[in-house]
mmJSON file of the N, C-alpha and C atoms, coordinates in Angstrom:
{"data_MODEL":{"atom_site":{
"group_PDB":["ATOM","ATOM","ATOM","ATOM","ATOM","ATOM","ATOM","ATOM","ATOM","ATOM","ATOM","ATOM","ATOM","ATOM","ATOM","ATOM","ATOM","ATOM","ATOM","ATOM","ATOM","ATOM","ATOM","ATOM","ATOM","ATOM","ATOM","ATOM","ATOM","ATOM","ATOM","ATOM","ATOM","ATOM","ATOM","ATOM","ATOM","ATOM","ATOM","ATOM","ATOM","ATOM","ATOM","ATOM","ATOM","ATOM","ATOM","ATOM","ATOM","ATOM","ATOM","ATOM","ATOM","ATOM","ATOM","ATOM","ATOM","ATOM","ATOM","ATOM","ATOM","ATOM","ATOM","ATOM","ATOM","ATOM","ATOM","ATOM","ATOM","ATOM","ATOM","ATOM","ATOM","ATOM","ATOM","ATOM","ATOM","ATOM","ATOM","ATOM","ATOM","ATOM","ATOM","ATOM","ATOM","ATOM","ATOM","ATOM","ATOM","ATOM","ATOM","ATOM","ATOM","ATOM","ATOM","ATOM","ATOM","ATOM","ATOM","ATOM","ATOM","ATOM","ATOM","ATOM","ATOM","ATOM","ATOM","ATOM","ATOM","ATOM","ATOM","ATOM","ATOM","ATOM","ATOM","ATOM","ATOM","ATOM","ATOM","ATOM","ATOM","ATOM","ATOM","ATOM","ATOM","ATOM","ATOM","ATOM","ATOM","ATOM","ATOM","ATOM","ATOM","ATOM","ATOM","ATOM","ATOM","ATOM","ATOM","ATOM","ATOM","ATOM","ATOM","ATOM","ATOM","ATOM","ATOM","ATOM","ATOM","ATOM","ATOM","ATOM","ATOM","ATOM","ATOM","ATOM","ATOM","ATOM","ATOM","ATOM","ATOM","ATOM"],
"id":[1,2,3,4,5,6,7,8,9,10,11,12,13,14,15,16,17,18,19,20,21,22,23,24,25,26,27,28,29,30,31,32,33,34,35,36,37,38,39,40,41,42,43,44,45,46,47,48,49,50,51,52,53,54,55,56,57,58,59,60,61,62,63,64,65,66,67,68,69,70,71,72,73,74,75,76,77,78,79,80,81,82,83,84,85,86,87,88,89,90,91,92,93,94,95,96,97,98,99,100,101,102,103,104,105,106,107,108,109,110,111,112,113,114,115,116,117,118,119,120,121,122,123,124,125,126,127,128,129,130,131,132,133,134,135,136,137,138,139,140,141,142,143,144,145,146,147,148,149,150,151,152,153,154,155,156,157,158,159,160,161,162],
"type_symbol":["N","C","C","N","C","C","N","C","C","N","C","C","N","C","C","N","C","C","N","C","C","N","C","C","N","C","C","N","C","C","N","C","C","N","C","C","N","C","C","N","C","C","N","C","C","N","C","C","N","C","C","N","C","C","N","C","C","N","C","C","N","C","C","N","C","C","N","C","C","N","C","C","N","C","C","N","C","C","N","C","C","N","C","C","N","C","C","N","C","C","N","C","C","N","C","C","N","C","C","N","C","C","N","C","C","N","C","C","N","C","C","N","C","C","N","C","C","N","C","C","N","C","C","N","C","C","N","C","C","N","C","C","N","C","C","N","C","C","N","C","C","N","C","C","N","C","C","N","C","C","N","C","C","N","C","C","N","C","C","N","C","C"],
"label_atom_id":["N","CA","C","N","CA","C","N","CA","C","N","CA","C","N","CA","C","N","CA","C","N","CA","C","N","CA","C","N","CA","C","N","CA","C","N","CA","C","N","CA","C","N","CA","C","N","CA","C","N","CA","C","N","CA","C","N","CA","C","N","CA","C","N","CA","C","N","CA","C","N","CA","C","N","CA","C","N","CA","C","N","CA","C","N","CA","C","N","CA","C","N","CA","C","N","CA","C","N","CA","C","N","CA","C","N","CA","C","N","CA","C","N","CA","C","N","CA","C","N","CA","C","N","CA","C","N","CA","C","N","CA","C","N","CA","C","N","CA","C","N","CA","C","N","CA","C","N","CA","C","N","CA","C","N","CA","C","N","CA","C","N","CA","C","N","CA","C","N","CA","C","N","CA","C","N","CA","C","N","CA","C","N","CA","C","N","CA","C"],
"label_alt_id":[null,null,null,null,null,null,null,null,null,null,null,null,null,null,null,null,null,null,null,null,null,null,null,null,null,null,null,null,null,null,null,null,null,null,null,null,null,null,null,null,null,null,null,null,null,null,null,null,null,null,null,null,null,null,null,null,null,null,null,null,null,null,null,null,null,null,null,null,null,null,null,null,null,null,null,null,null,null,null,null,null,null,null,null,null,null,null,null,null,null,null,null,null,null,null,null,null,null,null,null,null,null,null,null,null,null,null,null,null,null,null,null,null,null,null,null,null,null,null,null,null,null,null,null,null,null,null,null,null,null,null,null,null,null,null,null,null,null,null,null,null,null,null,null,null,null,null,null,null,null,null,null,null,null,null,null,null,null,null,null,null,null],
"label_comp_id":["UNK","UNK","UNK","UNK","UNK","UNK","UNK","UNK","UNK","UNK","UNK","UNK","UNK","UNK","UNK","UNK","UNK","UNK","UNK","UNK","UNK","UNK","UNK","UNK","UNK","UNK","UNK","UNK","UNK","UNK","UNK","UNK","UNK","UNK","UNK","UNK","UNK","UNK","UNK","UNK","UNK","UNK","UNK","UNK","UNK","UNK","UNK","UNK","UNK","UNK","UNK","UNK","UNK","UNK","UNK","UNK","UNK","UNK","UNK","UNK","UNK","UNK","UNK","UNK","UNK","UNK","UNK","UNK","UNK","UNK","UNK","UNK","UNK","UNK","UNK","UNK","UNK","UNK","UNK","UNK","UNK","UNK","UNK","UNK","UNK","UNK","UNK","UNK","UNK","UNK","UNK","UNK","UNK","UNK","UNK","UNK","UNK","UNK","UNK","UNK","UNK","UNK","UNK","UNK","UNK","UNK","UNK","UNK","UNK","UNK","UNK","UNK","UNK","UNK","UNK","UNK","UNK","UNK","UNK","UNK","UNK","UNK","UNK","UNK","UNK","UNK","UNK","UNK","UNK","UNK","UNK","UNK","UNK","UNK","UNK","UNK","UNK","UNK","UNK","UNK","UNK","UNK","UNK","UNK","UNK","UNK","UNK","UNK","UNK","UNK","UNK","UNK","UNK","UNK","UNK","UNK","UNK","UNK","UNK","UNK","UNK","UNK"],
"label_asym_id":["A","A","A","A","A","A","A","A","A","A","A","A","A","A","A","A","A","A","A","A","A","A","A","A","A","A","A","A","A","A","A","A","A","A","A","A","A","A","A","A","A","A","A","A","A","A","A","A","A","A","A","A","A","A","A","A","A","A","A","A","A","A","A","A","A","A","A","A","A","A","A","A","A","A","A","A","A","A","A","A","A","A","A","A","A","A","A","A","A","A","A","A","A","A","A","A","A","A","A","A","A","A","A","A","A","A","A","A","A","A","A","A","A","A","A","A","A","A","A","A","A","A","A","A","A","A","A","A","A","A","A","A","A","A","A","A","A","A","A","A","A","A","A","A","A","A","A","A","A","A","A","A","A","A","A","A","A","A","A","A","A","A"],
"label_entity_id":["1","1","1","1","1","1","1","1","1","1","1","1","1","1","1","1","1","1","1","1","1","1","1","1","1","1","1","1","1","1","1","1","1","1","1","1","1","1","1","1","1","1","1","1","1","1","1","1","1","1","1","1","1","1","1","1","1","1","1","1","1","1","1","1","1","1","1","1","1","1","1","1","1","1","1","1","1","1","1","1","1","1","1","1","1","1","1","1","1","1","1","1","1","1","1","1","1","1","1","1","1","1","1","1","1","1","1","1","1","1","1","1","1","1","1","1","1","1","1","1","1","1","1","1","1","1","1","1","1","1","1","1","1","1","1","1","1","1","1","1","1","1","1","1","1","1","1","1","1","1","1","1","1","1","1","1","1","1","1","1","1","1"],
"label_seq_id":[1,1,1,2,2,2,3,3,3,4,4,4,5,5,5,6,6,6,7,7,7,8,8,8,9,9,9,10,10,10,11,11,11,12,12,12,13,13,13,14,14,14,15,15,15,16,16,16,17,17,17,18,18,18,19,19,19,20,20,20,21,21,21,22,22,22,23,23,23,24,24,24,25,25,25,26,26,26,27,27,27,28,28,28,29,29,29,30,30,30,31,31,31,32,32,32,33,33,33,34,34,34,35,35,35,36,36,36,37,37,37,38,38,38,39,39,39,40,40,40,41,41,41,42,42,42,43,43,43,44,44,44,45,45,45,46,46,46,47,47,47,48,48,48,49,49,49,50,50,50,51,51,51,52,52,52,53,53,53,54,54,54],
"pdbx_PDB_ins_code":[null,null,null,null,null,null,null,null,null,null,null,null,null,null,null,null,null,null,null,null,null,null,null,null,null,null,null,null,null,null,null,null,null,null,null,null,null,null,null,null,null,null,null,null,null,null,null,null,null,null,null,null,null,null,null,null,null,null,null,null,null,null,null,null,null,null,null,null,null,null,null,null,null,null,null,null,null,null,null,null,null,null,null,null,null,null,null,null,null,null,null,null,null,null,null,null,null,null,null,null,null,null,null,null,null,null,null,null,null,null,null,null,null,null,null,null,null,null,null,null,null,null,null,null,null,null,null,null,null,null,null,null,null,null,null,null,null,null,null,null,null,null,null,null,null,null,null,null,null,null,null,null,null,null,null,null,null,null,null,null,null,null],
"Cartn_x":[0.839,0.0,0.871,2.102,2.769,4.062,3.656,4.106,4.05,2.993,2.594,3.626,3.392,4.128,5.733,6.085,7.298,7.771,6.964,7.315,7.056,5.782,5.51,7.129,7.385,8.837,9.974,9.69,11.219,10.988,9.695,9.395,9.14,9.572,9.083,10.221,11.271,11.713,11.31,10.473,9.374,8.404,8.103,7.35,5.936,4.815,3.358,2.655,3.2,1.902,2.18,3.756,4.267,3.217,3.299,2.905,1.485,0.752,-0.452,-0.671,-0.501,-0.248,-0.265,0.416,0.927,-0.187,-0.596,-1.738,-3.083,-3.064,-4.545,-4.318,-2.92,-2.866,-3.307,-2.421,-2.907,-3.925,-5.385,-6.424,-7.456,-7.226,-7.779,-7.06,-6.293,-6.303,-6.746,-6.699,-7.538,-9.029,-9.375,-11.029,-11.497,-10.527,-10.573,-10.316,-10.16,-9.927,-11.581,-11.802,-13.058,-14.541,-14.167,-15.174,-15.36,-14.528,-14.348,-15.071,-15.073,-15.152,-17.421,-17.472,-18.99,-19.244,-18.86,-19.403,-19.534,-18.69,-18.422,-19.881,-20.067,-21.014,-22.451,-22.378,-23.832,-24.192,-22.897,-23.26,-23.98,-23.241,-23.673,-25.031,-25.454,-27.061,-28.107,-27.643,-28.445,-28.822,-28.027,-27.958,-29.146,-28.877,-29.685,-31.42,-31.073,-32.578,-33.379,-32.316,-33.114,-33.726,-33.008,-33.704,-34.749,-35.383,-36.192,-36.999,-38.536,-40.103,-40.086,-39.935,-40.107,-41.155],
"Cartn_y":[-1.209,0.0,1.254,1.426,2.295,2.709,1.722,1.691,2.851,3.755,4.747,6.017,5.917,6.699,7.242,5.89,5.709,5.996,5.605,6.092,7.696,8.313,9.731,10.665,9.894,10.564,10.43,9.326,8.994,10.434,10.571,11.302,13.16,12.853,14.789,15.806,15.028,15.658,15.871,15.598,15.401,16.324,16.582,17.656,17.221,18.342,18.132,16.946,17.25,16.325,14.539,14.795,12.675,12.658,13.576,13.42,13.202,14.111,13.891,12.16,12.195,10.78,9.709,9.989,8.811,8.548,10.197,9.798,9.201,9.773,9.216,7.383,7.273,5.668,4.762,5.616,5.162,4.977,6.019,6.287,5.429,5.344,4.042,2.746,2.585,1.409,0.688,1.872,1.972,1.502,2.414,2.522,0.939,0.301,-0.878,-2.025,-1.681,-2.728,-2.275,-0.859,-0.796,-1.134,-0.912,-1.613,-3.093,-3.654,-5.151,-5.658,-5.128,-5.155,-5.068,-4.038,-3.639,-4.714,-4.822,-6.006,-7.024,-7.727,-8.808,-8.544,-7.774,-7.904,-7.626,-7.146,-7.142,-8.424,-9.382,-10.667,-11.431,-11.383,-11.866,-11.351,-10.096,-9.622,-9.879,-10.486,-10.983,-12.548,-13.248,-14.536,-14.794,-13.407,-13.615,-13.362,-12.159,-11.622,-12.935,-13.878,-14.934,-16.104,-16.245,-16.98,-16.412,-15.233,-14.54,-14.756,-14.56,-14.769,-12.9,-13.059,-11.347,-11.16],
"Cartn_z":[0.0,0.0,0.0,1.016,0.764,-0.701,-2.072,-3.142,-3.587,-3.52,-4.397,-3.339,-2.265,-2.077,-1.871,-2.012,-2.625,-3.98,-5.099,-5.994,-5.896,-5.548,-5.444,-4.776,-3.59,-3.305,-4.219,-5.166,-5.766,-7.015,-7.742,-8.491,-8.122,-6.796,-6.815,-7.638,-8.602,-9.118,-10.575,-10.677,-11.852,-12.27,-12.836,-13.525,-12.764,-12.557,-12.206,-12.777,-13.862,-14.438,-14.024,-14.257,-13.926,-12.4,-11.219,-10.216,-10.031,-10.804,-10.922,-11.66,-12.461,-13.573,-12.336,-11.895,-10.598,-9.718,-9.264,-8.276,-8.761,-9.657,-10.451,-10.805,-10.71,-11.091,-9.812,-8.72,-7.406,-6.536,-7.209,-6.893,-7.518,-8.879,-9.648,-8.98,-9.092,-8.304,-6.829,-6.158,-4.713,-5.149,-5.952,-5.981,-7.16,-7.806,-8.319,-7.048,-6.25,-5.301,-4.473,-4.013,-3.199,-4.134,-5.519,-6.214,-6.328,-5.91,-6.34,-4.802,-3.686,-2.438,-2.676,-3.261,-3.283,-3.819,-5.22,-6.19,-5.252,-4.294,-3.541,-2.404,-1.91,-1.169,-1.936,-3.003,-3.825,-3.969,-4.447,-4.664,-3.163,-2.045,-0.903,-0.963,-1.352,-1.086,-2.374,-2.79,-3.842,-3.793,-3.223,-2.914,-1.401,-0.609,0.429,-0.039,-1.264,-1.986,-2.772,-3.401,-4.503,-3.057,-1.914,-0.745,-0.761,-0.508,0.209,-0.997,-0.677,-2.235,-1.986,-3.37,-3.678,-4.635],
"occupancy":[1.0,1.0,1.0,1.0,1.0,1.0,1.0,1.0,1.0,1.0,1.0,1.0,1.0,1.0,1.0,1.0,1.0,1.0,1.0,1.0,1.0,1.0,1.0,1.0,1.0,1.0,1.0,1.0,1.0,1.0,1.0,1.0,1.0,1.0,1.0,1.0,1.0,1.0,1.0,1.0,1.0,1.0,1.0,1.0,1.0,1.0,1.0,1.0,1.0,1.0,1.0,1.0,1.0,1.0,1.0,1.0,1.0,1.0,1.0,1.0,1.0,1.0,1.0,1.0,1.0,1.0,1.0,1.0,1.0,1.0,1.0,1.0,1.0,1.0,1.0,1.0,1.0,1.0,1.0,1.0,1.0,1.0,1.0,1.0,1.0,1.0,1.0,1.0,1.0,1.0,1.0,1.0,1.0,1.0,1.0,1.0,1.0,1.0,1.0,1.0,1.0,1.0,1.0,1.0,1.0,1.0,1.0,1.0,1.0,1.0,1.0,1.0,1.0,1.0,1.0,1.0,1.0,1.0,1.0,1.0,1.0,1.0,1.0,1.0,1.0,1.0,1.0,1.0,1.0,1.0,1.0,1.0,1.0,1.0,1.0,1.0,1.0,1.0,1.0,1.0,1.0,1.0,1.0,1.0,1.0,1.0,1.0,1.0,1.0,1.0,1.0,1.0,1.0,1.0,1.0,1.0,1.0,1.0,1.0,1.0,1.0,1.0],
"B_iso_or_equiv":[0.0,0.0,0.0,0.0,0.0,0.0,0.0,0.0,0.0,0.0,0.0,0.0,0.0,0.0,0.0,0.0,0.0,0.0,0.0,0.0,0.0,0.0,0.0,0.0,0.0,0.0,0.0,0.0,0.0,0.0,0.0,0.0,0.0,0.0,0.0,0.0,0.0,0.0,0.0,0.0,0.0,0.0,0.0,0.0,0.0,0.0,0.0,0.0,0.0,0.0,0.0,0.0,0.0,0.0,0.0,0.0,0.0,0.0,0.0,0.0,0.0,0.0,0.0,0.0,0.0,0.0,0.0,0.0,0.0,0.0,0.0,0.0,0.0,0.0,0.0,0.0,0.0,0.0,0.0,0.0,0.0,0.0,0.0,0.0,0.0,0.0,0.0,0.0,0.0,0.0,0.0,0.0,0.0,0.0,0.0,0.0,0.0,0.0,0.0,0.0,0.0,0.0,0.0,0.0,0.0,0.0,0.0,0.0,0.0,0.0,0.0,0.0,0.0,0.0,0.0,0.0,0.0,0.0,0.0,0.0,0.0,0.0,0.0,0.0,0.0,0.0,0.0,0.0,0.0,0.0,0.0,0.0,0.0,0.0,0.0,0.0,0.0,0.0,0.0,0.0,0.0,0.0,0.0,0.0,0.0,0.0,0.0,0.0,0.0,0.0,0.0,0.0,0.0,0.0,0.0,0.0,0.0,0.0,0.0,0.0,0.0,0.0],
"pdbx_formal_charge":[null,null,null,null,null,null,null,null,null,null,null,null,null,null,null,null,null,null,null,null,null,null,null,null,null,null,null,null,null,null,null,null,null,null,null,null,null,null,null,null,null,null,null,null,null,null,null,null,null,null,null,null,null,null,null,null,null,null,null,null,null,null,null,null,null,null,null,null,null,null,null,null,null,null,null,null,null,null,null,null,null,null,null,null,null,null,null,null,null,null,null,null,null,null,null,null,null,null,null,null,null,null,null,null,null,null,null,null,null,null,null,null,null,null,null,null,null,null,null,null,null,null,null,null,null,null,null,null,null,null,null,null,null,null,null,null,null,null,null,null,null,null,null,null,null,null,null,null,null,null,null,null,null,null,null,null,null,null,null,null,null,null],
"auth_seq_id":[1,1,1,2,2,2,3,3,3,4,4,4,5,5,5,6,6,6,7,7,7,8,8,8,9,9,9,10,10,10,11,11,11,12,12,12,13,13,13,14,14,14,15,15,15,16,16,16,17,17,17,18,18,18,19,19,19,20,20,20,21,21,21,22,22,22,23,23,23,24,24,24,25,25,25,26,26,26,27,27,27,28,28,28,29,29,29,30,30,30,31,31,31,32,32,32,33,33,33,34,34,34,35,35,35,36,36,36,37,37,37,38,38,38,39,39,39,40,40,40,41,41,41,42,42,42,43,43,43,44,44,44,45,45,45,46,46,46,47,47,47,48,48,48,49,49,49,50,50,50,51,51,51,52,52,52,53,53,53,54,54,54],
"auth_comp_id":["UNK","UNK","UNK","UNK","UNK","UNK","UNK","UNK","UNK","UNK","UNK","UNK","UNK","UNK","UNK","UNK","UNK","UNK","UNK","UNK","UNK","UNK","UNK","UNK","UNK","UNK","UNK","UNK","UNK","UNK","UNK","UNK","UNK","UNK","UNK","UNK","UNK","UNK","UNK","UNK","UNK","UNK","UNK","UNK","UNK","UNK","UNK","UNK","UNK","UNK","UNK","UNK","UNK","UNK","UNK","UNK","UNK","UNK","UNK","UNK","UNK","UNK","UNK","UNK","UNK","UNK","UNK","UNK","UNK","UNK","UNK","UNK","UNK","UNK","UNK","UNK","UNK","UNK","UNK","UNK","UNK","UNK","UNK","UNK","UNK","UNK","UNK","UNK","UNK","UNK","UNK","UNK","UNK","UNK","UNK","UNK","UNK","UNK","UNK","UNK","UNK","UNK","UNK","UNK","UNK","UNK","UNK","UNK","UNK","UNK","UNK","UNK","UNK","UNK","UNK","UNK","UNK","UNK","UNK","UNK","UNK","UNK","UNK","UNK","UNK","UNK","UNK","UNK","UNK","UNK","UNK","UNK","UNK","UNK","UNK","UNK","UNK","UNK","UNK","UNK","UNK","UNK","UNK","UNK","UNK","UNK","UNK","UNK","UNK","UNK","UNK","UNK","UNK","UNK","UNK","UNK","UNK","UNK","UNK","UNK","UNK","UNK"],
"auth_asym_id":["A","A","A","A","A","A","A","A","A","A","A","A","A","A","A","A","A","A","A","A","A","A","A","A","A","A","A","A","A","A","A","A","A","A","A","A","A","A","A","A","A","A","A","A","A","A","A","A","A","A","A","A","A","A","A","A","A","A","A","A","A","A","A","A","A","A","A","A","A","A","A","A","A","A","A","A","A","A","A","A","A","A","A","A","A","A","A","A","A","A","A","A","A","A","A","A","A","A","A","A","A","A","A","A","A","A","A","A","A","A","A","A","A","A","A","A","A","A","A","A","A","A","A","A","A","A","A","A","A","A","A","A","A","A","A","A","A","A","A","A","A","A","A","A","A","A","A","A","A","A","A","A","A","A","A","A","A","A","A","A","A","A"],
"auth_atom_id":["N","CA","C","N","CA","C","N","CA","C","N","CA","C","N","CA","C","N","CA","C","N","CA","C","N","CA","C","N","CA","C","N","CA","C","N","CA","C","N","CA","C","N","CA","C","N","CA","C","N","CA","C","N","CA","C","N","CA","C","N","CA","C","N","CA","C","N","CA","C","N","CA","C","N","CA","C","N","CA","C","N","CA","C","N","CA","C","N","CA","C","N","CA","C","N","CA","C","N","CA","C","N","CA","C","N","CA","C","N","CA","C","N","CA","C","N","CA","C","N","CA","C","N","CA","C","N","CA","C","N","CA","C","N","CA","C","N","CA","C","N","CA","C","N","CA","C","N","CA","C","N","CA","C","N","CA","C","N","CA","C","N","CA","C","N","CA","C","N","CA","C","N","CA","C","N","CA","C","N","CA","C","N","CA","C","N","CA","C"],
"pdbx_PDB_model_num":[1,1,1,1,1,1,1,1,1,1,1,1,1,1,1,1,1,1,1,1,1,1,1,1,1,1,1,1,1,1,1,1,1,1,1,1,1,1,1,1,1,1,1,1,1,1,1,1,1,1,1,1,1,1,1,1,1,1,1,1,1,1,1,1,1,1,1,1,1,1,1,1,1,1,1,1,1,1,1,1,1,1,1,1,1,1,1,1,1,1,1,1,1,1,1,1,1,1,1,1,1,1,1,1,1,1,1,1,1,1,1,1,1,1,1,1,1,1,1,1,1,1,1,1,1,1,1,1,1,1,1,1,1,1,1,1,1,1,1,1,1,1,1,1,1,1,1,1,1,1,1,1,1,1,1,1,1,1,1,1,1,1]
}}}
């Protein structure tokens, strides 16, 4: 987890944009992991919804 910010320090000699570039890689990847997390429990609530007579 602390990858990104390692590279972010190795790069602060880098122009804005590599930095930005970086964070946005790091942020998508965060939010690809907290999406994968939702998906995972939609499934658990859907499994509990097809039990249930709707």
């Amino acid at each position: 987890k602390n990858e990104c910010k390692e590279e972010a320090n190795e790069k602060k000699e880098s122009s804005d944009m590599d930095i930005r570039c970086l964070a946005i890689q790091c942020y998508v990847h965060q939010l690809s992991i907290y999406s994968m997390l939702v998906v995972t429990m939609m499934i658990k609530l859907n499994k509990y919804n097809i039990k249930s007579p709707s």
